[in-house]
C-alpha positions as CSV (number, residue, x, y, z in Angstrom):
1,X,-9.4,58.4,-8.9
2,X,-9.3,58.9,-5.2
3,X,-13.0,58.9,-4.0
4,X,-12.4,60.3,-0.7
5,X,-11.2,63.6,-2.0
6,X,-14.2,64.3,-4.9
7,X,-16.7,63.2,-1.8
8,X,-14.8,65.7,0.5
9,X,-15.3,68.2,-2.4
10,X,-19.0,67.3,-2.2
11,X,-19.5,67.8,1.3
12,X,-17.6,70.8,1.3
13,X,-20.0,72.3,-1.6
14,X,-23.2,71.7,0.0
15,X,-21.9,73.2,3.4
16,X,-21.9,76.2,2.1
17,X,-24.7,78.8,3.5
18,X,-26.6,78.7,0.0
19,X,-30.8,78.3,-0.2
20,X,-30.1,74.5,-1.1
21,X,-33.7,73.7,-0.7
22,X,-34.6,75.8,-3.8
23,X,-33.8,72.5,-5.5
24,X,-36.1,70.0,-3.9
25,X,-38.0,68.2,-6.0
26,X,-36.8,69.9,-9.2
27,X,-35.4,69.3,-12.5
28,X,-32.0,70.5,-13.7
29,X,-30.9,70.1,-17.0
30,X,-26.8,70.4,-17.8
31,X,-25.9,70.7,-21.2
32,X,-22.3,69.7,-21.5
33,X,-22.3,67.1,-17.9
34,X,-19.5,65.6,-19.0
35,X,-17.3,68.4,-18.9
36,X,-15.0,69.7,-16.1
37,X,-16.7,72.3,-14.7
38,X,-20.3,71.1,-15.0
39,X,-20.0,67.8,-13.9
40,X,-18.9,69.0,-10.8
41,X,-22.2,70.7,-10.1
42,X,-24.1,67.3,-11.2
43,X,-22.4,65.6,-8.8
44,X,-22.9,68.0,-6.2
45,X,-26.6,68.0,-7.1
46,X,-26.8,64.1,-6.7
47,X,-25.1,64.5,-3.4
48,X,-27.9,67.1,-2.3
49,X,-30.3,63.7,-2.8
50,X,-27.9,61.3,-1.1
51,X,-27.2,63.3,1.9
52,X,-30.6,65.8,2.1
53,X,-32.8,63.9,0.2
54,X,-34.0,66.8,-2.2
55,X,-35.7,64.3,-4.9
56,X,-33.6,66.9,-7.6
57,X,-34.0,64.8,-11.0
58,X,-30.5,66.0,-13.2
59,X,-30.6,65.6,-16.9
60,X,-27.4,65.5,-18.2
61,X,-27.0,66.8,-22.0
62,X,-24.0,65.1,-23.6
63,X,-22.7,63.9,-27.1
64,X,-21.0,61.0,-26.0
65,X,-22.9,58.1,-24.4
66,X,-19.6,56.1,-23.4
67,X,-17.3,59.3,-22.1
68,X,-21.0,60.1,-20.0
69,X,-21.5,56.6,-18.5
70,X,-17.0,56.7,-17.8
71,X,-17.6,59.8,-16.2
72,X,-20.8,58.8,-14.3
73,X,-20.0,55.2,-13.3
74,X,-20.3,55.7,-9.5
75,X,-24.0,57.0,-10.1
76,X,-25.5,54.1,-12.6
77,X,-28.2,52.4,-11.8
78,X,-30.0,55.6,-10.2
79,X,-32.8,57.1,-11.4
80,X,-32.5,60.9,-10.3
81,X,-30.0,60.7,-13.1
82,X,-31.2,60.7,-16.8
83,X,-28.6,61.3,-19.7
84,X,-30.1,62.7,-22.7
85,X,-27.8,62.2,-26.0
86,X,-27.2,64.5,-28.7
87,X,-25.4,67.3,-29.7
88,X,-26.5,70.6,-28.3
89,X,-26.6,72.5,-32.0
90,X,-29.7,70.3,-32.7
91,X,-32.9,71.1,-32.0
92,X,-33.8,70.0,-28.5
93,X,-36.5,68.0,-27.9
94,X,-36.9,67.5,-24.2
95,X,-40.8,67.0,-23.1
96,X,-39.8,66.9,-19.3
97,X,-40.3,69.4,-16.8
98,X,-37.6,71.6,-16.2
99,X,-36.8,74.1,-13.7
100,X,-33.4,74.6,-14.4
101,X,-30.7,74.9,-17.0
102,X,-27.1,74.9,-16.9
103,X,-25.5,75.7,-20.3
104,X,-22.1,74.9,-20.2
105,X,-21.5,72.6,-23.6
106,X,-18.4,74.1,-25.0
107,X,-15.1,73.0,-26.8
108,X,-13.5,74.9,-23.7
109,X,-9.8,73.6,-24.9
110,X,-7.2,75.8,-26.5
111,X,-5.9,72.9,-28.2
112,X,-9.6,72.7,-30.8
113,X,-9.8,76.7,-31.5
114,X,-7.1,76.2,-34.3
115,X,-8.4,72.7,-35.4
116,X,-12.1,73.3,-34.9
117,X,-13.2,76.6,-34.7
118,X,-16.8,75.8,-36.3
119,X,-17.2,73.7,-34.0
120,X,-16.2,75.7,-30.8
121,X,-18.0,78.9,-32.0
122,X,-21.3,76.3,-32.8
123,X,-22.3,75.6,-29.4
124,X,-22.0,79.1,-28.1
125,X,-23.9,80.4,-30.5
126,X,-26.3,77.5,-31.9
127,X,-26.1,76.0,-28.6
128,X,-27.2,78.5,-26.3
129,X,-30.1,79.8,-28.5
130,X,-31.4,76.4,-28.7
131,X,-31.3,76.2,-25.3
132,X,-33.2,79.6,-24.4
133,X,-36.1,78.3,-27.1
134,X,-36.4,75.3,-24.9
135,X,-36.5,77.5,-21.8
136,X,-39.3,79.3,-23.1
137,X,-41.9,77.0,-22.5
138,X,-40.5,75.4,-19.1
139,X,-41.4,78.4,-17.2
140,X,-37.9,77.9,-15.5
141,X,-36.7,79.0,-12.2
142,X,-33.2,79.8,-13.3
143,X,-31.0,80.2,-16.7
144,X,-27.3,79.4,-15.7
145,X,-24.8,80.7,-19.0
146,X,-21.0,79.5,-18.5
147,X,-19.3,82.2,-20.1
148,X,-15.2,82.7,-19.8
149,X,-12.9,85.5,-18.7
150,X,-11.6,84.5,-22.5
151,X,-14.6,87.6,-22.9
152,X,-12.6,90.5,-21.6
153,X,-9.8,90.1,-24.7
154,X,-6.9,92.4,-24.6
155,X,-6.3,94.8,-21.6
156,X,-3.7,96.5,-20.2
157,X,-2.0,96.1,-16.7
158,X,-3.9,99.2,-15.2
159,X,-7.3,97.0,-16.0
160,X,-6.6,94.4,-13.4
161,X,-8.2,93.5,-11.2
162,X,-10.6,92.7,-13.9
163,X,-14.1,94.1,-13.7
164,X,-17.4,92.9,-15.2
165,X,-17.8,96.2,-17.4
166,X,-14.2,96.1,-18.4
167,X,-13.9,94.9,-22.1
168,X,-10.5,94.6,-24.4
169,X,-9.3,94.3,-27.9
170,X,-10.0,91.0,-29.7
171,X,-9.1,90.6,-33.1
172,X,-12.2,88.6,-35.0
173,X,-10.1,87.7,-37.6
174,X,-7.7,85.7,-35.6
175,X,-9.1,82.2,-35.3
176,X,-8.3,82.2,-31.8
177,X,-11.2,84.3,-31.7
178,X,-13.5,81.8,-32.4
179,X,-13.7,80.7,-28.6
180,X,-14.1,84.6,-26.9
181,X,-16.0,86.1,-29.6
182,X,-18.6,83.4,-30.0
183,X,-19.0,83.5,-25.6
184,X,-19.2,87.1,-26.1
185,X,-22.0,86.5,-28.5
186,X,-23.5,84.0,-26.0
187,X,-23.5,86.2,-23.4
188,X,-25.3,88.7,-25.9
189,X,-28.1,86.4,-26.8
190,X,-28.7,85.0,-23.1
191,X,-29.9,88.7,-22.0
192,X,-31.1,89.0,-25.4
193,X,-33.6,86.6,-24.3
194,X,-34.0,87.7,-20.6
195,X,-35.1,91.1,-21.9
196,X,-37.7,90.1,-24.9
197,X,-39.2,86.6,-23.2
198,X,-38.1,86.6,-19.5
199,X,-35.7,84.0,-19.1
200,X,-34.0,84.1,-15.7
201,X,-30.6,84.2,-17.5
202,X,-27.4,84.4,-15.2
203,X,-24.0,84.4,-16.7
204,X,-20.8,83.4,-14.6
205,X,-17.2,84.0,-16.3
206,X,-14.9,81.4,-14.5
207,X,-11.0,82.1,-14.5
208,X,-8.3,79.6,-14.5
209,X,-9.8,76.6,-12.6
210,X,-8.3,73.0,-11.9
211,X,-9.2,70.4,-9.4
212,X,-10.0,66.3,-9.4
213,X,-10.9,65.3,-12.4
214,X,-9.4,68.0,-14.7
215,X,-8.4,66.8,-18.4
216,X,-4.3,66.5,-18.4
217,X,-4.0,66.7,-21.7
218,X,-6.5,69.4,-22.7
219,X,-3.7,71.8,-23.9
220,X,-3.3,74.4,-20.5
221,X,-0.8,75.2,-18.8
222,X,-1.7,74.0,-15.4
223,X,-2.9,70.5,-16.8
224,X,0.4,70.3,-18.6
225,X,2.0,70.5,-15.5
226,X,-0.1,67.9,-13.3
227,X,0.6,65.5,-16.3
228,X,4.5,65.6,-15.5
229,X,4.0,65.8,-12.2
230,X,2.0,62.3,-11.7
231,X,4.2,60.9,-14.4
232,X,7.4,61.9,-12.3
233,X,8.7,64.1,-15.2
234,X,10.5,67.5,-15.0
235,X,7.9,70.4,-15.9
236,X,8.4,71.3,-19.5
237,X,8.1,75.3,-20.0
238,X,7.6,76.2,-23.4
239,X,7.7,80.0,-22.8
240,X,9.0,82.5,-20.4
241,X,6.7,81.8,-17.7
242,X,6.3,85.2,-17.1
243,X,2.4,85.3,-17.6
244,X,0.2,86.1,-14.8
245,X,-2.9,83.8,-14.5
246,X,-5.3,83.4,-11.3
247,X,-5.9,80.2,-10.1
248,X,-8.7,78.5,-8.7
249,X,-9.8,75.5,-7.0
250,X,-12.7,73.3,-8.5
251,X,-14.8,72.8,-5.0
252,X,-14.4,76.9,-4.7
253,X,-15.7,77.4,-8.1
254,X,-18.2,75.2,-8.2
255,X,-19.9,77.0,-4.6
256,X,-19.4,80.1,-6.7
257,X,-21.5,79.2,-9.6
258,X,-24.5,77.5,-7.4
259,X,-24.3,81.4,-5.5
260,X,-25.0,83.0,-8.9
261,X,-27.5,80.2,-10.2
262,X,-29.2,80.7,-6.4
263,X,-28.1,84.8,-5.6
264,X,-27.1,86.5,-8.2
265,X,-29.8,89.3,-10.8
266,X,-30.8,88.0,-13.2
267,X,-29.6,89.8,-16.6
268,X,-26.2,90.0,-14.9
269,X,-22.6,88.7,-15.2
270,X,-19.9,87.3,-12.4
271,X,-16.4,86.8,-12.1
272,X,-15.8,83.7,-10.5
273,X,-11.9,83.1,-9.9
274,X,-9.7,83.3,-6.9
275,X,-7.2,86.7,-6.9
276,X,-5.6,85.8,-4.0
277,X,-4.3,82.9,-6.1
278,X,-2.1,84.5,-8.6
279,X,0.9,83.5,-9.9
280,X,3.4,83.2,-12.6
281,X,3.3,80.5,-14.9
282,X,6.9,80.1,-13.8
283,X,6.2,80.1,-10.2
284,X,3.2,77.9,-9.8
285,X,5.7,75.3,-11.8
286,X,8.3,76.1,-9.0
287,X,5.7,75.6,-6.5
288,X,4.2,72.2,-8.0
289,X,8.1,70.9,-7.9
290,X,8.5,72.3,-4.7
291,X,5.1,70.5,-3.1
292,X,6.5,67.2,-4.6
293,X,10.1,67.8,-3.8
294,X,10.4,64.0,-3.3
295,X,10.4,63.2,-6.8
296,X,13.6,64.8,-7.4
297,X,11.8,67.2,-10.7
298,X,13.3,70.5,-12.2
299,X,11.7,72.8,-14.3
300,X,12.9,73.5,-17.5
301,X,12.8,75.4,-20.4
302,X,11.9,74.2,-23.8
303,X,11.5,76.2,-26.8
304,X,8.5,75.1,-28.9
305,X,7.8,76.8,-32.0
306,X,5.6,74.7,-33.1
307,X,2.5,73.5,-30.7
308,X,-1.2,71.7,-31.3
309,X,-2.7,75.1,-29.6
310,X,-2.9,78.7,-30.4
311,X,-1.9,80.5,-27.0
312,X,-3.3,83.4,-25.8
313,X,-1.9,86.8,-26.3
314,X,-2.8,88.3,-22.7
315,X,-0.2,88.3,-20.3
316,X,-2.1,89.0,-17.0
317,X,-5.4,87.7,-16.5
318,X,-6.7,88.6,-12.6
319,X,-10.2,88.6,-11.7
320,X,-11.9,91.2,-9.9
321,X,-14.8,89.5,-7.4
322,X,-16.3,92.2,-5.3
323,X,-19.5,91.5,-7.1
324,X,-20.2,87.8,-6.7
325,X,-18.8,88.1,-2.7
326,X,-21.6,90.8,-2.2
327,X,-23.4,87.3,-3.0
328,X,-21.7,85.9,-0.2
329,X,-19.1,84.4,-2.0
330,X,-15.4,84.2,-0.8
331,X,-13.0,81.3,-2.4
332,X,-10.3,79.5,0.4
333,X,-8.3,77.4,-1.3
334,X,-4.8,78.5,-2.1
335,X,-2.6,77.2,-4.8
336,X,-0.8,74.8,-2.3
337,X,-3.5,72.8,-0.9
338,X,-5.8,73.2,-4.3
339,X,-3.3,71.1,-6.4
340,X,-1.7,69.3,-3.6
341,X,-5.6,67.6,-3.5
342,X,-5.9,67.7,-7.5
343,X,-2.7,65.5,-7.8
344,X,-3.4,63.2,-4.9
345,X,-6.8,62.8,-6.5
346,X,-5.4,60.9,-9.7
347,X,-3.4,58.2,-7.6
């Protein structure tokens, strides 16, 4: 992993005009810190005590001990760091003082909605009403909810850019389902909660996001592609590439969820994705060749009838993001120099 990148990440985050200070000398739980998105904003925390000196005290909910300490090395040995192991569907028993929580545990991966529904629609549900219970009695200064544009289902071309109040077909009986459905239901149950007992609940519905330490072989598209690309392998297409995703980089997500955890009203939702970074599935593989033209790749078509994920059904998925930039919010990072750093950030 090339340090020098995440750290530029880091410092990138934190320069952002956002009321860092709120954090000093608090306590921020993430449930799900080893994950992709959320361990982002640990780190970005711990950097905030490096760099500022903040005294913030992250406690990092995870299932898995060993994947945790992996995924953490570079911060061992510190103590504004605490991991706390267990799944998220069990009762939480957490006596310390929290000002904070991030919710994003979640099978997040196409590749498990067909192999382990249950346990994708578990911690969305269980998960996030386990969490609110424990909020209840911290007297918390903010609720953070990682939801999914996955919400928004089925719409038409004439529905993108997609709104927060704009809502499509899904099917609950497709096991697909399992994943949008059960965030749906999360989102449900967060203002559920902010209504009846007053937890500072914001929700944030990230769109396609990639950057340094992305899974390659968690079942997207995008990840797919990196794979290849490091490995010096022509990009495998296994459809007609004509869906339309937006794409956004990790450091400009990540500033965008500390802006609704910090900005945004409570009780409310946010598209966090970058529109000005759509594309083809067939054109950002043309444009991943293209950036490494030295390696000589093609892209290629491959039929695949048979594959370990069920994929989705929506062939245009654009965010609309006039809400969270009223926050003060804009991403930068196009498609060129986002996965030119994500690649270079594996060597």
């Amino acid at each position: 992993m090339n340090r020098n990148i995440v750290d530029e990440d880091l410092e990138n985050i934190i320069s952002s005009d956002l009321p860092w200070e709120q954090f000093k000398d608090s306590t921020v739980l993430i449930s799900g810190a080893n994950g992709f998105l959320p361990a982002y904003m640990a780190e970005t925390l711990l950097y905030l005590n490096t760099v500022r000196h903040l005294n913030i005290k992250v406690i990092g909910l995870v299932r898995n001990k060993d994947k945790a300490l992996t995924r953490f090395s570079n911060y061992k040995n510190r103590d504004d760091l605490k991991l706390l192991i267990q799944d998220v569907c069990d009762p939480i028993d957490c006596t310390d003082k929290i000002d904070y929580i991030i919710h994003a545990a979640s099978q997040a991966s196409p590749k498990y909605y067909g192999i382990d529904p249950v346990g994708t629609l578990k911690a969305n549900v269980i998960g996030t009403s386990n969490l609110l219970e424990l909020a209840k009695g911290k007297n918390l200064s903010g609720f953070l909810y990682f939801s999914s544009s996955e919400i928004y289902g089925q719409l038409g071309d004439d529905d993108t850019p997609i709104i927060e109040t704009a809502y499509g077909y899904l099917d609950p009986i497709n096991i697909r389902s399992c994943y949008a459905e059960s965030k749906r239901m999360g989102e449900t149950i967060s203002v559920s909660w902010f209504h009846q007992y007053d937890i500072p609940v914001k929700i944030i519905r990230p769109f396609h996001s990639y950057g340094p330490r992305m899974a390659l072989d968690d079942g997207r598209v995008y990840a797919d592609f990196a794979a290849n690309i490091l490995e010096s392998k022509d990009i495998v297409l296994k459809s007609d590439g004509s869906a339309i995703r937006a794409f956004c980089y990790l450091a400009d997500a990540t500033k965008g969820f500390f802006t609704v955890l910090l900005k945004g009203e409570n009780g409310h939702a946010y598209n966090v994705g970058n529109p000005e970074c759509k594309a083809s599935i067939l054109e950002l593989a043309n444009q991943l060749v293209d950036l490494f033209v030295e390696k000589g790749l093609r892209v290629v078509r491959h039929d695949v009838s048979c594959q370990p994920y069920i994929q989705s059904k929506v062939s245009r998925i654009i965010p609309d993001i006039n809400k969270i930039k009223a926050l003060g919010w804009i991403p930068t990072t196009s498609i060129n120099i986002g996965f030119k750093r994500t690649l270079e950030s594996f060597l």
